[in-house]
C-alpha positions in Angstrom: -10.2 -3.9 -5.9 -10.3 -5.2 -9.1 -13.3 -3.1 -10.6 -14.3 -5.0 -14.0 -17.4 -4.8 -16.7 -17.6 -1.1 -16.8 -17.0 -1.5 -20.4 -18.5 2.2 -21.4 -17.0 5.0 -23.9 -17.1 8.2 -23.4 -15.9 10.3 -26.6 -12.5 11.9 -26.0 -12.4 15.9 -27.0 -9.9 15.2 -29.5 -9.3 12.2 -32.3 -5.9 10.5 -31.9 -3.8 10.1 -35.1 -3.2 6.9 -36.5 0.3 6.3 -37.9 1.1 3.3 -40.4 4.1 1.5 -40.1 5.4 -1.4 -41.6 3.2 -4.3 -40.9 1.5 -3.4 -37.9 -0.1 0.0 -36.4 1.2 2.2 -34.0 -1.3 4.8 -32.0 0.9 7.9 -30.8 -0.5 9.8 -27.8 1.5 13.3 -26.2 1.6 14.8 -23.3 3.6 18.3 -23.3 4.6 20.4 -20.1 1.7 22.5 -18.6 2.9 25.7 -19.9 2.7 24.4 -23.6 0.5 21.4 -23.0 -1.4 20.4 -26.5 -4.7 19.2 -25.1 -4.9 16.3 -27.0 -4.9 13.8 -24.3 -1.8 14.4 -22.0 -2.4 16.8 -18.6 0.5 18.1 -16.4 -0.2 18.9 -12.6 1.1 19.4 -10.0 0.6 17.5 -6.7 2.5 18.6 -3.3 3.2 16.3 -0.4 0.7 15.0 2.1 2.9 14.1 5.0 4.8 11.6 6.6 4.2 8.6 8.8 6.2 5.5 10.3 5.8 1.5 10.3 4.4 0.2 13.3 6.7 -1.0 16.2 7.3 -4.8 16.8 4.7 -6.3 18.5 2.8 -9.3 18.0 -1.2 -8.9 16.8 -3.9 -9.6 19.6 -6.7 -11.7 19.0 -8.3 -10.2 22.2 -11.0 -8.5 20.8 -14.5 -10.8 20.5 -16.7 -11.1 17.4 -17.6 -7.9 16.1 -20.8 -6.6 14.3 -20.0 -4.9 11.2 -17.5 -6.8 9.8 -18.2 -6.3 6.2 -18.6 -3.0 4.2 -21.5 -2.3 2.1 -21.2 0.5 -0.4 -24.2 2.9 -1.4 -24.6 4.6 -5.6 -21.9 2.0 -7.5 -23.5 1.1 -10.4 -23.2 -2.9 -9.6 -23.9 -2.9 -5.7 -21.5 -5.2 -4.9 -19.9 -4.5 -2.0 -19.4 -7.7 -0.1 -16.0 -7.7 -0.9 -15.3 -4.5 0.6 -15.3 -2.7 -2.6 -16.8 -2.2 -5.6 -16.0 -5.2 -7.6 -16.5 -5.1 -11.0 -14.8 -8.2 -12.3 -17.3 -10.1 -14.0 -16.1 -10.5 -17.3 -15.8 -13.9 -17.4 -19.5 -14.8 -16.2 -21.2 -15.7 -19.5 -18.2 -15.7 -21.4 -17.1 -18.3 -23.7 -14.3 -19.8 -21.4 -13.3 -20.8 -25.4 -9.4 -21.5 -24.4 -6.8 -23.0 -26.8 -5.5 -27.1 -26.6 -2.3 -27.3 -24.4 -0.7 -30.2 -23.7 -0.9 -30.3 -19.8 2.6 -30.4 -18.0 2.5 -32.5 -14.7 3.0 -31.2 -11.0 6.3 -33.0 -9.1 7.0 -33.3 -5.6 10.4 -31.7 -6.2 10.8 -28.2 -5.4 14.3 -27.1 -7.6 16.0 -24.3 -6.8 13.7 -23.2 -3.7 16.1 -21.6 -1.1 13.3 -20.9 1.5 9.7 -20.2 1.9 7.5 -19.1 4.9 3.9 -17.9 5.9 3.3 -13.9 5.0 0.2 -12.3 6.3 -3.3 -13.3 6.8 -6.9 -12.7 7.2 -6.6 -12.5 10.9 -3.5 -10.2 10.9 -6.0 -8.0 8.6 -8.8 -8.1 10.9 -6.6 -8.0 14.2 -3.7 -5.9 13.4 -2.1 -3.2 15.3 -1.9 -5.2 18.7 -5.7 -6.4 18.3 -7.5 -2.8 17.2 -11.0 -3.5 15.7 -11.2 -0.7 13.6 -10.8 -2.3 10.1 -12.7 -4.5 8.0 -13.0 -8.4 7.0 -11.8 -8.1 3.2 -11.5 -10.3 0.4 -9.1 -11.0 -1.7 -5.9 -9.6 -0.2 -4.2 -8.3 -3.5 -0.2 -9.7 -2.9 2.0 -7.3 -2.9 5.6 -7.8 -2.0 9.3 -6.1 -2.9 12.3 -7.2 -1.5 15.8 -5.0 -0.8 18.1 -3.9 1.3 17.8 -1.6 4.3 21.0 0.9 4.1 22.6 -1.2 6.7 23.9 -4.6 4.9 20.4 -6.5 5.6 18.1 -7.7 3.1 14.1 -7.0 3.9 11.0 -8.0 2.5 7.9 -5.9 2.5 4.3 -7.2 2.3 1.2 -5.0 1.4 -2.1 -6.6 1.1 -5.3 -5.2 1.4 -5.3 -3.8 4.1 -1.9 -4.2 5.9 1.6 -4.3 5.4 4.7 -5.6 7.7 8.2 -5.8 7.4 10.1 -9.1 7.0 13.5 -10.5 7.5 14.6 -12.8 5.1 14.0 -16.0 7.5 10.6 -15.1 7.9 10.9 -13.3 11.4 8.7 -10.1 11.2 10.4 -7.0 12.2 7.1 -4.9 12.5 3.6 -4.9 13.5 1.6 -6.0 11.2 -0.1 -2.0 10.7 -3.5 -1.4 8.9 -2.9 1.1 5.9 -5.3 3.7 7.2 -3.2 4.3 9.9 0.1 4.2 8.0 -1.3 6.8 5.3 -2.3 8.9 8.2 -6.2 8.8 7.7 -9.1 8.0 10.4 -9.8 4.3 10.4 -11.7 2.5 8.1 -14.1 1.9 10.6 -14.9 2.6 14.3 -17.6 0.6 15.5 -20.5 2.2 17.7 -19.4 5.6 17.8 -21.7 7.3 15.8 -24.2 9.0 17.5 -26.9 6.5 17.2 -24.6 3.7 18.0 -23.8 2.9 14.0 -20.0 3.0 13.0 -18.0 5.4 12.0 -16.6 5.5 8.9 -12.7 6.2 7.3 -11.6 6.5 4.0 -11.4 3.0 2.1 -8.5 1.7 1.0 -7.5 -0.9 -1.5 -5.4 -2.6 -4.4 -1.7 -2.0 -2.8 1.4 -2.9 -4.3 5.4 -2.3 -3.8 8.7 -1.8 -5.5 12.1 -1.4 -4.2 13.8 1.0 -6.1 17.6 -0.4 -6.0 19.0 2.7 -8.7 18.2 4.8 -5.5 17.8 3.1 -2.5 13.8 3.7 -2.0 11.0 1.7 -1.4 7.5 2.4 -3.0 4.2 1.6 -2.0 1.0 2.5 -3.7 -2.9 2.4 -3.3 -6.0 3.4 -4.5 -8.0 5.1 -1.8 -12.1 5.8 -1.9 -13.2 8.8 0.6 -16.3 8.3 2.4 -18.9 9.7 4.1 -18.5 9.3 8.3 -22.0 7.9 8.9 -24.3 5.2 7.0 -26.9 7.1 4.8 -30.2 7.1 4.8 -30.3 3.5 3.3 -28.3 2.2 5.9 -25.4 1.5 3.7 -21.5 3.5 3.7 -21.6 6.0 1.0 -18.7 7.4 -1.2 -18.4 11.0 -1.4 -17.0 10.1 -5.0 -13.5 11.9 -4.7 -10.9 9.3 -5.0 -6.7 9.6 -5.1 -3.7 7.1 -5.8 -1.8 7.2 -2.6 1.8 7.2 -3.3 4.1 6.1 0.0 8.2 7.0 -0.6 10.4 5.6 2.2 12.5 8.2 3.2 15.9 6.4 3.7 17.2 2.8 2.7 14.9 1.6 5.7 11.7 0.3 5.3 10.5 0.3 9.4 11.5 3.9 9.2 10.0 7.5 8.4 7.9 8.0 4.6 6.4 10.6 2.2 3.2 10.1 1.5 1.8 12.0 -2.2 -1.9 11.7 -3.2 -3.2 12.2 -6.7 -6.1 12.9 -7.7 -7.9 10.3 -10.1 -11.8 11.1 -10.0 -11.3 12.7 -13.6 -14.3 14.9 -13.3 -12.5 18.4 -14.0 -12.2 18.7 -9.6 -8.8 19.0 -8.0 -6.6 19.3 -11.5 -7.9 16.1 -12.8 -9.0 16.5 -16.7 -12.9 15.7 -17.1 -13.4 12.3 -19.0 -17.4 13.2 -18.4 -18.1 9.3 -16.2 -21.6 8.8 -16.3 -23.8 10.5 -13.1 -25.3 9.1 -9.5 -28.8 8.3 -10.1 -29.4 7.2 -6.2 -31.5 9.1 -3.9 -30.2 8.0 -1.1 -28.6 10.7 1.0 -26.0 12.0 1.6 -25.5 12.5 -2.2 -22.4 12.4 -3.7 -20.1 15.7 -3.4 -18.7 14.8 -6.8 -21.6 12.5 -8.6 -19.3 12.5 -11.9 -16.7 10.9 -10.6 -14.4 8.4 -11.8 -12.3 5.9 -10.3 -8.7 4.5 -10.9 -9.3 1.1 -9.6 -6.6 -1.8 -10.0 -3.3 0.9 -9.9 0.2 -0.7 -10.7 3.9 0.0 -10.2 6.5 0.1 -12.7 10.4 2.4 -13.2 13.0 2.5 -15.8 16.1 4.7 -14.9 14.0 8.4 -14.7 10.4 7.6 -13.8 8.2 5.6 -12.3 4.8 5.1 -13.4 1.5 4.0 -12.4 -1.5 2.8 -14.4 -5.1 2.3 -13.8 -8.3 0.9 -15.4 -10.1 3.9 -15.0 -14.4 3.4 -14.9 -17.4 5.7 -14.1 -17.9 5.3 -10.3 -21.4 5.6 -10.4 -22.3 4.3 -13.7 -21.7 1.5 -16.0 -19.0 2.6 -18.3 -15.2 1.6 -18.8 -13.7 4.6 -19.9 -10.0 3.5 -20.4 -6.2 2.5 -19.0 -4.6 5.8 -17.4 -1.1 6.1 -17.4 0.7 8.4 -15.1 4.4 9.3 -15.3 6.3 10.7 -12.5 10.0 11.7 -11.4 12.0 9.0 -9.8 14.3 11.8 -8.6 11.0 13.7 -7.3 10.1 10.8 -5.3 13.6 9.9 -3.7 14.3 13.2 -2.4 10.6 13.8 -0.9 9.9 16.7 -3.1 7.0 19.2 -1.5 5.6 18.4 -5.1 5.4 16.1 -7.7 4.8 17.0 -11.3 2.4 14.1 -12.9 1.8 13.5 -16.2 -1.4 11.4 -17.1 -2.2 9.6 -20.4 -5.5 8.8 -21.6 -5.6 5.2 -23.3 -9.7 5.6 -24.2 -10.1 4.5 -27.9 -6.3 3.8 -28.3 -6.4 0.0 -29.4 -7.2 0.6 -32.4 -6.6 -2.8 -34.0 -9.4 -3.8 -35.6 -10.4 -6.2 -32.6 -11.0 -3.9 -29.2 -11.2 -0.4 -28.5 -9.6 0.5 -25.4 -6.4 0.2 -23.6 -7.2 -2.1 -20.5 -4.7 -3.2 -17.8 -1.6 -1.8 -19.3 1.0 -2.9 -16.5 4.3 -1.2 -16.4 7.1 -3.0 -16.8 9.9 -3.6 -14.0 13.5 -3.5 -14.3 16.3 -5.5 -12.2 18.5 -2.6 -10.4 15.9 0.2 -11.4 17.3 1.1 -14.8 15.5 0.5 -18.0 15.8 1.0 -22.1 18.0 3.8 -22.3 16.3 4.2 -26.2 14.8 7.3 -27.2 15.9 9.3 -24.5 15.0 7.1 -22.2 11.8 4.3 -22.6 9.5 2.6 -20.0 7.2 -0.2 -21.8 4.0 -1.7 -20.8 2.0 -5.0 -21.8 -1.9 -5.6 -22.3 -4.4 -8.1 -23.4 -7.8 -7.4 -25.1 -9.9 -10.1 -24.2 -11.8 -8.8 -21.4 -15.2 -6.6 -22.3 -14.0 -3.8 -21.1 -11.7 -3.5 -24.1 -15.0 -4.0 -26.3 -17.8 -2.1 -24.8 -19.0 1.2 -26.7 -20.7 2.6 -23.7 -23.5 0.4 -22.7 -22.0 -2.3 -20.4 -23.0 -5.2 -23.0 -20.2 -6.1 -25.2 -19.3 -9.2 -23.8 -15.2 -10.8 -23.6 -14.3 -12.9 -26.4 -10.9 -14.7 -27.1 -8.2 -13.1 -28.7 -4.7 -13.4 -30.5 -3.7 -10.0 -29.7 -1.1 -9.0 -27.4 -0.4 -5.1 -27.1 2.8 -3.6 -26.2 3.3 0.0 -25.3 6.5 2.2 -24.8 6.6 5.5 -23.4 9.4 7.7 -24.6 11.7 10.6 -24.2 11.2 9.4 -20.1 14.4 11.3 -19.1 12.5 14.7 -19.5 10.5 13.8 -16.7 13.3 15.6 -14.3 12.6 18.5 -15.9 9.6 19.7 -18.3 7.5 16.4 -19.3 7.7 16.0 -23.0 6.3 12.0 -23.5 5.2 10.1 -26.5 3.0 7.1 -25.4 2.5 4.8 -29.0 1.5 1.1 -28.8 1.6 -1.9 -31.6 -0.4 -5.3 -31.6 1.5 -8.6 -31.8 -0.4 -11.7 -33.0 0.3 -14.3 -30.5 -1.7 -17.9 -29.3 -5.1 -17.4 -28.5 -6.4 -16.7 -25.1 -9.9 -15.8 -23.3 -10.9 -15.7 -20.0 -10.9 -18.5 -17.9 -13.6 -20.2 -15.8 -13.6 -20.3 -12.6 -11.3 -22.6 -10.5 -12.8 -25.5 -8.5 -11.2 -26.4 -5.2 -10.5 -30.0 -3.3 -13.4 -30.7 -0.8 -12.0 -30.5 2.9 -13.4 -28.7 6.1 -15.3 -25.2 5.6 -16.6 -24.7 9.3 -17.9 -21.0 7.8 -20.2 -22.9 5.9 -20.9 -25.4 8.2 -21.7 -22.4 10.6 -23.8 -20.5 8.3 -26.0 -23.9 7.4 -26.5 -24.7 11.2 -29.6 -22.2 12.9 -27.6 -21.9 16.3 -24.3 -20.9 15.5 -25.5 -18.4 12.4 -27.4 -16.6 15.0 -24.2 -16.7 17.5 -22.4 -15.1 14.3 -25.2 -13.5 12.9 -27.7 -12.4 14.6 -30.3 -14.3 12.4 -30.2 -17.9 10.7 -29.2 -17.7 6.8 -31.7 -18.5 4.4 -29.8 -19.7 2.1 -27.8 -23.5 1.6 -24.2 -22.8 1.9 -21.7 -24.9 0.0 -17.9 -24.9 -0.3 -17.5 -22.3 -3.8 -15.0 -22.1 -6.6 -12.4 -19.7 -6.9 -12.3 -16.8 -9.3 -10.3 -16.6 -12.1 -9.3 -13.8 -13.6 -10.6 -12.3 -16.5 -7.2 -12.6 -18.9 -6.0 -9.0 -17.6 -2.6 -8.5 -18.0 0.0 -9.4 -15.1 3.3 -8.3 -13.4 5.3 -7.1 -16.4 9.3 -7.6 -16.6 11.8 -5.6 -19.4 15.4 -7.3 -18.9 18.0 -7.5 -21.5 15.9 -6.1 -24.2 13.1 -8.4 -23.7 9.6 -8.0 -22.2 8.2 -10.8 -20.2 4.4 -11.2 -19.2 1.6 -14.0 -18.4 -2.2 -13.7 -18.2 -5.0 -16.2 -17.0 -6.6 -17.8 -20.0 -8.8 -21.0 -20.4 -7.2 -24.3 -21.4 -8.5 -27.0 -23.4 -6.8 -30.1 -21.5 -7.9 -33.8 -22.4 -11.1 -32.6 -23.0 -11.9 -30.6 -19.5 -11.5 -26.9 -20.0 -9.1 -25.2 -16.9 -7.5 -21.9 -15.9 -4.1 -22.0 -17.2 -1.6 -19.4 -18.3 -0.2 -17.9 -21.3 3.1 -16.4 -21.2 5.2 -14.3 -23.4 8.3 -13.0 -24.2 8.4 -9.7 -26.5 11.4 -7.9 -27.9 10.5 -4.1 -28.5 12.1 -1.1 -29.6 11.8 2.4 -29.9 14.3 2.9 -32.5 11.9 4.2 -35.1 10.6 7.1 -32.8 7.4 4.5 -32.6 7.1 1.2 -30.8 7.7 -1.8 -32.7 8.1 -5.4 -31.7 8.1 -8.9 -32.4 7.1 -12.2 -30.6 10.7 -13.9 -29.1 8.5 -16.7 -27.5 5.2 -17.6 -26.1 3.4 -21.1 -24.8 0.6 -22.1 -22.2 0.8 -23.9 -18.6 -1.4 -25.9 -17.7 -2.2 -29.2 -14.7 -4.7 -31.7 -16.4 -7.6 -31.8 -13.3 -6.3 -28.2 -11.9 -6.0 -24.6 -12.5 -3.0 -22.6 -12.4 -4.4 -19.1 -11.3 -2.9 -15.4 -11.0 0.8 -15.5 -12.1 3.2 -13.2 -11.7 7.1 -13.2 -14.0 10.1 -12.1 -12.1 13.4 -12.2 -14.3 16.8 -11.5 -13.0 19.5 -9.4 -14.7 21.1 -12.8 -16.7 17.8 -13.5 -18.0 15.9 -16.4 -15.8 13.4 -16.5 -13.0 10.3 -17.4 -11.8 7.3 -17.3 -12.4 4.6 -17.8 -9.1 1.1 -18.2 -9.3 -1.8 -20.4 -7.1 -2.0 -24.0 -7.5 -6.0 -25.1 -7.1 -8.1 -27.9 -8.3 -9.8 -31.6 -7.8 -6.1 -32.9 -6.0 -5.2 -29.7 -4.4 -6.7 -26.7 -1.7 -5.1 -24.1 -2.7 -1.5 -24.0 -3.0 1.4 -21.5 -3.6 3.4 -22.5 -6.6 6.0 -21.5 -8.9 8.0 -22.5 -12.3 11.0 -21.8 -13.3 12.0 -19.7 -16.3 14.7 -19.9 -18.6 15.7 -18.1 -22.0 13.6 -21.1 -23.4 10.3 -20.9 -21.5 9.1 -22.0 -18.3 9.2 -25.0 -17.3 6.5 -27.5 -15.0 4.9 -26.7 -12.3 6.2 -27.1 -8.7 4.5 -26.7 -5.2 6.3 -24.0 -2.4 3.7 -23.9 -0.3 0.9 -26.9 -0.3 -2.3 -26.0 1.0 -3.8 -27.0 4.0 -7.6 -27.1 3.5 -9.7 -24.9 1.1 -11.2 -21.6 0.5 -13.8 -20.8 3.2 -14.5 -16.9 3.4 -17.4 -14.7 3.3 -17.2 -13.8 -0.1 -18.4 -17.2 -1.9 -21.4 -17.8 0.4 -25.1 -15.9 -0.8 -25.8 -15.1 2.6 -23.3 -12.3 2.1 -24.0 -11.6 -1.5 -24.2 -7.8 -2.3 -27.7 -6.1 -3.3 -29.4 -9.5 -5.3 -29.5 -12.0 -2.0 -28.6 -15.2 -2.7 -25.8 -14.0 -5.2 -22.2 -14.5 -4.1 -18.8 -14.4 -5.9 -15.9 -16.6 -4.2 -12.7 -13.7 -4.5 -9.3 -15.0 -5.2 -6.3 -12.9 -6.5 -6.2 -10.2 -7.6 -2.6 -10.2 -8.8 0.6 -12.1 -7.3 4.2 -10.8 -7.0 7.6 -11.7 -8.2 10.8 -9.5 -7.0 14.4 -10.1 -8.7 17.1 -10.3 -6.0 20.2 -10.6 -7.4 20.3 -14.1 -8.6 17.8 -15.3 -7.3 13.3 -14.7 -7.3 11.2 -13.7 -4.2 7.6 -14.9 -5.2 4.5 -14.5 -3.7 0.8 -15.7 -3.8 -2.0 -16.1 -2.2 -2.7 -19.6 -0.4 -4.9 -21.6 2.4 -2.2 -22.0 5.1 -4.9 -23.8 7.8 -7.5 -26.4 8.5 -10.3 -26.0 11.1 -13.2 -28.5 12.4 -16.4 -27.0 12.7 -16.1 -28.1 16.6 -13.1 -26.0 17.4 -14.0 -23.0 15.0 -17.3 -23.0 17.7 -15.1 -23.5 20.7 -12.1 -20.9 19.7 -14.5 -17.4 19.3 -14.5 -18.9 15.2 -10.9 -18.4 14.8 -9.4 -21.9 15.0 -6.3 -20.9 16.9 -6.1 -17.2 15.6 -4.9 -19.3 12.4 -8.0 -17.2 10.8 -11.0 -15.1 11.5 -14.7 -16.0 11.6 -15.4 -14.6 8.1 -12.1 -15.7 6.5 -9.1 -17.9 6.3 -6.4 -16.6 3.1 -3.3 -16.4 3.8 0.2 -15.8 1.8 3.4 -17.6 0.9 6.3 -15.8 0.5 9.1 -18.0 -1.1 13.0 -17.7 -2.1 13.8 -19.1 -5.7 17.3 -19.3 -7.2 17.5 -18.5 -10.9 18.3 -21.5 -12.8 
């Protein structure tokens, strides 16, 4: 749910020393155990175990069920209103902002496709909307959020897991799907995220919402990982007529029990409205000023939107941008640190250690720490320095990492990259005693990018929405508004999927791109070499350099590095020549090389989110959703990739004559779909 411009500060209760070394800065943060804990910004909790739940069986999803009313959410109190998207989207840091991107020269797209084993369709929009054999208790959302790990099963097979917003399946490695494709609701064991007419006056019913998942297979012990960020909510629409948040929300941690990913999980829930409830420190988020009832039960609640995986050898740890839920502040990147060991057996309780990066970037450019993503490791191990080391990467450009508490500094570009290390990890299987301390690298300039145009082609939504008697079929009403085929989103130069192998950090982030005098989405890439040898992180630039398509935009990119030190990188493939497309390059201990196509898309972008008739609170207003993030997973020697892409193509005729789903190759609101692809290493 990628919630952006909440770029507010709220002062900390303590300063955090500044330490001089060298050349550069270092911030030092520490959490102690609970029983001595020092109160400067690290807590200690405990959390205990939530239950366990199963995959879904093998059977196919039913398009049965008709066209039904409700499909999207609408969210009451959030300081933005924008719900369209099924959440609270607060990713707007590019709108207004420069789109100032350095020169690149532009590499050229081939029709090869080197070292691609295989490739094949993951999950869609209609397996969203009509998963679990056809059930219509979930909602039309936009964007899916790729998440995908690959490893083995216990039993000598290799499986890949998908988990998108909001529903996950099982995959053998030819594609063949070895579950149901199950809503994440049901698979975290809450009510679902909607019912439809069974409220006492006929409204819906409402579940906890659910969003931003991602994986990991954990190959140093043979688990699988899943995690969310989940929103409770009240049952009924308010007295506005809109779903209301009670304002508690939790990072949903699922644990496979055995090597198996079909089979039995633990499920752990943490806390992460940071209002002083439920063990959570208070980081004071601004109040709910709506009168609609029901009020919030917790109207100081934060949230920990956009949550990531990462693991070195003794932890595994989860970060999130945290922001006011019901006002307009950012308040800063949260780390948490947990046991691996904890997690593998299915403790009854986890100890957590959280970090608070408010006011940590203290480098003269930004303020906070924003999108830290933790770094993976091939095989599950990690730095063995300083007793153990898990490192993260972040960018500064976006306003969040400005703002001073008002929700008006705006993004800006930057030459600043930030790297992070949290030591002394291995005391995590005992009494947490971490040191989280960052540096700033000067590397090639980068801002957010602008959005991403789109090849023309057939957008029978649109078509639907612009013609009187088929928006009232859909509808209910005729739209007021002219509809038109929308660009995609960007990004906002957030930080992506982080990689430490052989000593070296590799990461990429959306920019803008000066190419022959058009400016595109590209990305910047780097490769870092850190250390923690000095009790402090330090670090120095290995290698760095843009990619870019003259005409296109490369979008959303995501670095996976095997153990002998190349990859692949994966990201979406959009622009004047192409709908779009799931591509990839391939990485080497000199850089990454050009652009190829896995996946070519079939038509373009035509979902709910980029037409006004659906816009949020201001009518007329919409926001075309794309991303938010892609996945890479090392596999021995070779790369599983994944993105998001436009696997089908639909006339305006047959989207009338098929119930608006074209085959069931989509839904009448949406038509995203994945690519999940095989890469060899080079």
């Amino acid at each position: 749910m990628r919630v952006t411009r909440r770029a507010g500060l709220i002062v900390a209760a303590a300063t955090v020393p500044l330490i001089t070394a060298g050349a550069f800065s270092t911030v030092t943060i520490t959490a102690a155990g609970a029983a001595t804990n020092s109160g400067v910004h690290g807590v200690t909790r405990q959390v205990s175990k939530a239950g366990t739940t199963r995959m879904g069986g093998a059977a196919k999803p039913s398009g049965s069920t008709g066209v039904q009313a409700y499909e999207v959410p609408h969210f009451a109190g959030v300081a933005d209103g924008d719900g369209a998207d099924g959440a609270t989207d607060r990713s707007h840091s590019a709108v207004g902002a420069p789109n100032v991107g350095p020169s690149a020269q532009p590499k050229p797209v081939t029709n090869s496709t080197p070292n691609l084993l295989g490739s094949f369709n993951g999950l869609n929009h209609f397996d969203n909307r009509f998963g679990n054999s056809g059930s219509p208790n979930t909602f039309s959302l936009e964007p899916p959020d790729q998440g995908m790990c690959v490893g083995s099963d216990g039993a000598g097979h290799k499986r890949v897991l998908e988990v998108l917003n909001d529903v996950l399946a099982v995959y053998g490695t030819d594609g063949s799907r070895l579950t149901t494709p199950q809503d994440l609701n049901s698979f975290l064991g809450y009510a679902p995220a909607i019912v439809r007419g069974a409220a006492p006056d006929g409204g819906p019913i409402f579940g906890p919402f659910v969003t931003d998942p991602s994986c990991i297979y954990d190959a140093a012990t043979g688990h699988w990982l899943i995690d969310v960020l989940t929103l409770d909510t009240f049952p009924q629409v308010g007295s506005d007529g809109l779903q209301h948040f009670t304002g508690t929300n939790h990072l949903d941690i699922a644990v496979s029990n055995t090597s198996d990913p079909a089979g039995s999980w633990s499920i752990y829930r943490i806390p992460v409205q940071d209002d002083g409830t439920d063990g959570t420190p208070n980081h004071h988020c601004s109040p709910n000023t709506d009168t609609a009832t029901p009020l919030p039960t917790n109207p100081n609640a934060c949230i920990g939107d956009y949550p990531h995986l990462g693991t070195d050898a003794n932890g595994v740890y989860l970060t999130t941008n945290e922001y006011s839920l019901f006002g307009v502040e950012f308040h800063g990147a949260q780390v948490y640190a947990l046991s691996k060991a904890q997690l593998a057996s299915g403790a009854a309780a986890l100890t957590v250690t959280q970090f608070d990066t408010h006011g940590a970037d203290t480098f003269g450019f930004a303020l906070n720490g924003f999108t830290l993503w933790p770094s993976q490791t091939p095989g599950g191990g990690g730095d063995p320095s300083a007793n153990g080391t898990e490192y993260f990467l972040s960018s500064n450009a976006a306003a969040e990492a400005h703002d001073t508490g008002d929700g008006s500094a705006p993004a800006q570009p930057s030459t600043q990259l930030l790297v992070w290390a949290l030591t002394n990890t291995a005391s995590l299987t005992g009494t947490p005693a971490l040191t989280l301390t960052n540096t700033a690298l000067t590397v090639g300039q980068y801002s957010p990018p602008p959005p991403s145009d789109q090849k023309s082609g057939n957008v029978p939504l649109a078509t639907c929405l612009n013609n009187k008697q088929c928006s009232i079929a859909l509808n209910g009403e005729t739209d007021p508004f002219p509809e038109k085929e929308g660009p995609l989103d960007s990004n906002d130069s957030r930080m992506q999927q982080t990689m430490w192998v052989n000593g070296k950090l590799w990461g990429a982030l959306d920019t803008a791109l000066q190419m022959t005098g058009q400016t595109r989405a590209g990305i910047e890439w780097f490769t870092v070499s850190p250390s923690t040898a000095t009790g402090t992180v330090t670090a120095s630039l290995a290698n760095q350099g843009y990619l870019g398509i003259n005409n296109e935009n490369l979008i959303y990119p995501a670095i996976g590095v095997t153990s002998g030190g190349t990859g692949a990188m994966a990201f979406t493939l959009v622009g004047n020549d192409f709908y779009p497309s799931a591509g990839y390059a391939l990485i080497t201990a000199s850089g990454v090389d050009s652009p190829h196509i896995a996946a070519a898309g079939q038509g373009p972008q035509d979902g709910f989110s980029e037409y006004k008739y659906f816009g949020p609170v201001t009518p007329g207003v919409a926001r075309p959703r794309w991303g938010d993030y892609g996945a890479a997973a090392p596999d021995g020697s070779t790369v599983w990739i994944a993105s998001e892409y436009i696997a089908q193509s639909c006339s305006f005729s047959t989207f009338q004559s098929t119930n608006f789903r074209c085959g069931d190759t989509r839904t009448a609101l949406a038509n995203w779909g994945t690519r999940i692809s095989q890469v060899q290493a080079p």
